[in-house]
C-alpha positions as CSV (number, residue, x, y, z in Angstrom):
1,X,118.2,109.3,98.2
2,X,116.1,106.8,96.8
3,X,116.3,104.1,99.0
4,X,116.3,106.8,102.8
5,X,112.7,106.2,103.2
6,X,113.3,102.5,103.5
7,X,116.1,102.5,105.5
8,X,114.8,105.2,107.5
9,X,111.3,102.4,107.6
10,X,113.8,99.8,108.7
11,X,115.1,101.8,111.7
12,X,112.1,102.0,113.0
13,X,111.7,98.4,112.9
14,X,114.8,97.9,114.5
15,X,114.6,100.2,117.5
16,X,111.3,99.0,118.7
17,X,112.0,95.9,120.3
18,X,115.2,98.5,121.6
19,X,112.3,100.3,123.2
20,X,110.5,97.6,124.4
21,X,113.8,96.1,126.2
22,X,114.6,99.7,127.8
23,X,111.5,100.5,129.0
24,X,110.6,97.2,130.8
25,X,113.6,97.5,133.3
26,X,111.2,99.8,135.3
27,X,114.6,102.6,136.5
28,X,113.6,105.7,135.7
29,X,117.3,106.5,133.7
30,X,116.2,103.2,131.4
31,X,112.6,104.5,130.6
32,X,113.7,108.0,130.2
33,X,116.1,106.4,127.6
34,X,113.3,104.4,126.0
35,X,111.2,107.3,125.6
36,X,113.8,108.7,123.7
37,X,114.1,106.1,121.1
38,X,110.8,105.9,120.7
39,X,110.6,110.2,120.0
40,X,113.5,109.2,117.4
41,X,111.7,106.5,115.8
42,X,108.4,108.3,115.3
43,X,110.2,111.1,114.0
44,X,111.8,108.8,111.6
45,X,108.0,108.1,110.2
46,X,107.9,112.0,109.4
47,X,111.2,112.0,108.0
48,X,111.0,109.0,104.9
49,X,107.5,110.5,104.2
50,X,109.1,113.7,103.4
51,X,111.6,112.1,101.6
52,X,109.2,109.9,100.0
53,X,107.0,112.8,98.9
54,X,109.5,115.6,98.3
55,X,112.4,114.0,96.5
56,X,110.4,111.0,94.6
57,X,111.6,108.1,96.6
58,X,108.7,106.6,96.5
59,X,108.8,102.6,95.3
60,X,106.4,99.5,95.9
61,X,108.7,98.1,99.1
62,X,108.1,101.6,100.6
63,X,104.8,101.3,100.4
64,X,104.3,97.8,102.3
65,X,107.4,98.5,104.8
66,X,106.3,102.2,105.9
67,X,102.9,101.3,107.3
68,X,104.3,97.7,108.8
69,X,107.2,99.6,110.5
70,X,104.6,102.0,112.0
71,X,102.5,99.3,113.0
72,X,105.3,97.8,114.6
73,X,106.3,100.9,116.9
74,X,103.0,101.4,117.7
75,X,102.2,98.2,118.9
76,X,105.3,97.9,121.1
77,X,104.1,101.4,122.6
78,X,101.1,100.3,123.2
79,X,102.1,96.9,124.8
80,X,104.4,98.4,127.7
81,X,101.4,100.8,128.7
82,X,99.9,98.0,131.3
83,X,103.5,98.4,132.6
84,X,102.5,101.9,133.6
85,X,99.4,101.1,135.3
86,X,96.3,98.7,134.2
87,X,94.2,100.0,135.5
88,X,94.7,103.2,133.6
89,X,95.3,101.5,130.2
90,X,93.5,98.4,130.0
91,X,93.9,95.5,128.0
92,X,91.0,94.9,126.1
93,X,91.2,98.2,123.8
94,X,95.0,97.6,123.4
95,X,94.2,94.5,122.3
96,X,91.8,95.6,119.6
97,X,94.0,97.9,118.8
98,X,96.7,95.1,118.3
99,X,94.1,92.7,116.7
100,X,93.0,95.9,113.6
101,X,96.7,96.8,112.9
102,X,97.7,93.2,112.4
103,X,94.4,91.9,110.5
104,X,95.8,95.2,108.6
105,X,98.7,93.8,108.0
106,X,97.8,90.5,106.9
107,X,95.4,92.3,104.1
108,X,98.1,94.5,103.0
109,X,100.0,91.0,102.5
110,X,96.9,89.3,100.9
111,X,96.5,92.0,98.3
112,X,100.4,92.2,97.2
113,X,99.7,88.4,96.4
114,X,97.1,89.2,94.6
115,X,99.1,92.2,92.8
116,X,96.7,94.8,93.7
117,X,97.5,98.2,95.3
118,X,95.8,98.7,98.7
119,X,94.1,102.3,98.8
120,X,94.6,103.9,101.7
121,X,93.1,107.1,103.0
122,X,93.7,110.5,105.2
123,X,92.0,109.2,108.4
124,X,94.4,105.8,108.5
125,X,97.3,108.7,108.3
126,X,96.1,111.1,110.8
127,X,95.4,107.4,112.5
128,X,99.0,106.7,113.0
129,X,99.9,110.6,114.5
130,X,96.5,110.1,116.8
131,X,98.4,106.7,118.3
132,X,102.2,108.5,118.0
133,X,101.4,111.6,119.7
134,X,99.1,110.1,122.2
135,X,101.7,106.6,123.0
136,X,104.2,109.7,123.6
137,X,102.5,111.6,126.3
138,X,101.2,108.7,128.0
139,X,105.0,107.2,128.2
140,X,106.0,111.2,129.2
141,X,103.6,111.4,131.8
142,X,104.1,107.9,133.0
143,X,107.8,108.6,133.7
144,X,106.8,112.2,135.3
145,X,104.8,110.0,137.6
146,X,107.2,107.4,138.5
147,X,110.3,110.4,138.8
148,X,107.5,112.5,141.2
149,X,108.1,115.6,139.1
150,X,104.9,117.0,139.4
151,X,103.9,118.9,142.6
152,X,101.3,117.7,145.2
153,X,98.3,115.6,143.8
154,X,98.7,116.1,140.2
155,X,100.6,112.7,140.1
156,X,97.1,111.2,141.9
157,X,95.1,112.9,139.7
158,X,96.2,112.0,136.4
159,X,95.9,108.6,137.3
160,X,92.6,108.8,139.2
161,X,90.6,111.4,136.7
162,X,90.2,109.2,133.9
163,X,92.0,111.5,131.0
164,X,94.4,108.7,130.3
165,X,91.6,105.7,129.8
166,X,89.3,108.1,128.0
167,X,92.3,108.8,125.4
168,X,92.9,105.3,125.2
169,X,89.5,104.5,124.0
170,X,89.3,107.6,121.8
171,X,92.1,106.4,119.9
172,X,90.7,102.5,120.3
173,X,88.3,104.1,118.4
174,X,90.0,106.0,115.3
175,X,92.0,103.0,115.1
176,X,88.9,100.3,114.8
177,X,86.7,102.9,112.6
178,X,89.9,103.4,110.2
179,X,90.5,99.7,110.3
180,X,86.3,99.4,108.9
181,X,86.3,101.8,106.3
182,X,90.1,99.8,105.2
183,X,87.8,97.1,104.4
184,X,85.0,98.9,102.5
185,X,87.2,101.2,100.3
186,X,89.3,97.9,99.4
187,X,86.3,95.4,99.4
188,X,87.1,94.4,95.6
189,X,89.5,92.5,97.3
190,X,87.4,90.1,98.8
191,X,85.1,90.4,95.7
192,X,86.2,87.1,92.8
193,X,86.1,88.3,89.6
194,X,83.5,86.8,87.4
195,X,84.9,84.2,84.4
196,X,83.9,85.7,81.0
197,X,81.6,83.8,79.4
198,X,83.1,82.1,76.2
């Protein structure tokens, strides 16, 4: 039981790029399939973290590999969305959002080098749902609009009323402000120690 979350982490590395390849063939059977690996994949960051929690599974690799396999789905979500339309999910806040999670990343990386834990807190958590749940419906409704399934305008509408780049921003900015107050809580790591005086 241990080692779940990790595989379970691992998965989710692995069917991301399987997303990515579905859902850029542009047939509705394909992106209806992606979707669905992508709904299996989040779920799968729900699952080790029970695991983890519940059944003390918990272990330093966990740690690191959770977060970069989140970071990993999300950013594949978030880089077909200009396949949906551009002009309703630009690229300049997917590309900050791209830009936090991987100078992220590369500090989570920088401070297992330096054999210090990384603290991490409850808005970087509810973070990661903000970006699941929100990378979901937008893929949800993007298919619902390229299958016609809803009725008259509403297909016009969602794309033309603005909800969908006003989310995008929203979470542009949980995922920015989360990525700032990373850095302040874990300053010390960019803080040298001072050598004792002899």
């Amino acid at each position: 039981m241990k080692n779940v979350p990790n595989i379970l982490s691992s998965l989710r590395i692995i069917l991301a790029p399987i997303f990515i390849a579905l859902y850029i063939q542009d047939e509705i059977l394909y992106r209806s399939l992606s979707i669905g690996v992508f709904a299996v994949a989040a779920f799968t960051d729900y699952v080790d973290g029970y695991i983890a929690r519940n059944f003390n599974a918990k272990s330093r690799l966990g740690n690191f590999l959770d977060p970069l396999a989140d970071k990993i789905l999300t950013f594949s979500g978030f880089m077909v969305l200009p396949f949906i339309s551009v002009s309703v999910f630009p690229i300049l806040p997917i590309v900050l959002i791209v830009l936090r999670d991987t100078f992220i990343t590369l500090l989570r990386l920088y401070a297992e080098r330096k054999k210090q834990a990384i603290r991490t807190s409850n808005s970087a958590k509810i973070k990661t749902l903000i970006q699941m749940v929100f990378l979901y419906a937008a893929l949800l409704i993007g298919l619902f609009v390229q299958a016609d399934v809803f009725p008259g305008d509403w297909s016009r509408w969602l794309f033309t009323s603005g909800i969908l780049t006003w989310s995008l921003y929203f979470v542009t900015f949980v995922t920015v402000y989360t990525g700032i107050e990373y850095i302040v809580v874990n300053k010390s790591l960019f803080v040298q120690p001072h050598a004792k005086k002899a």
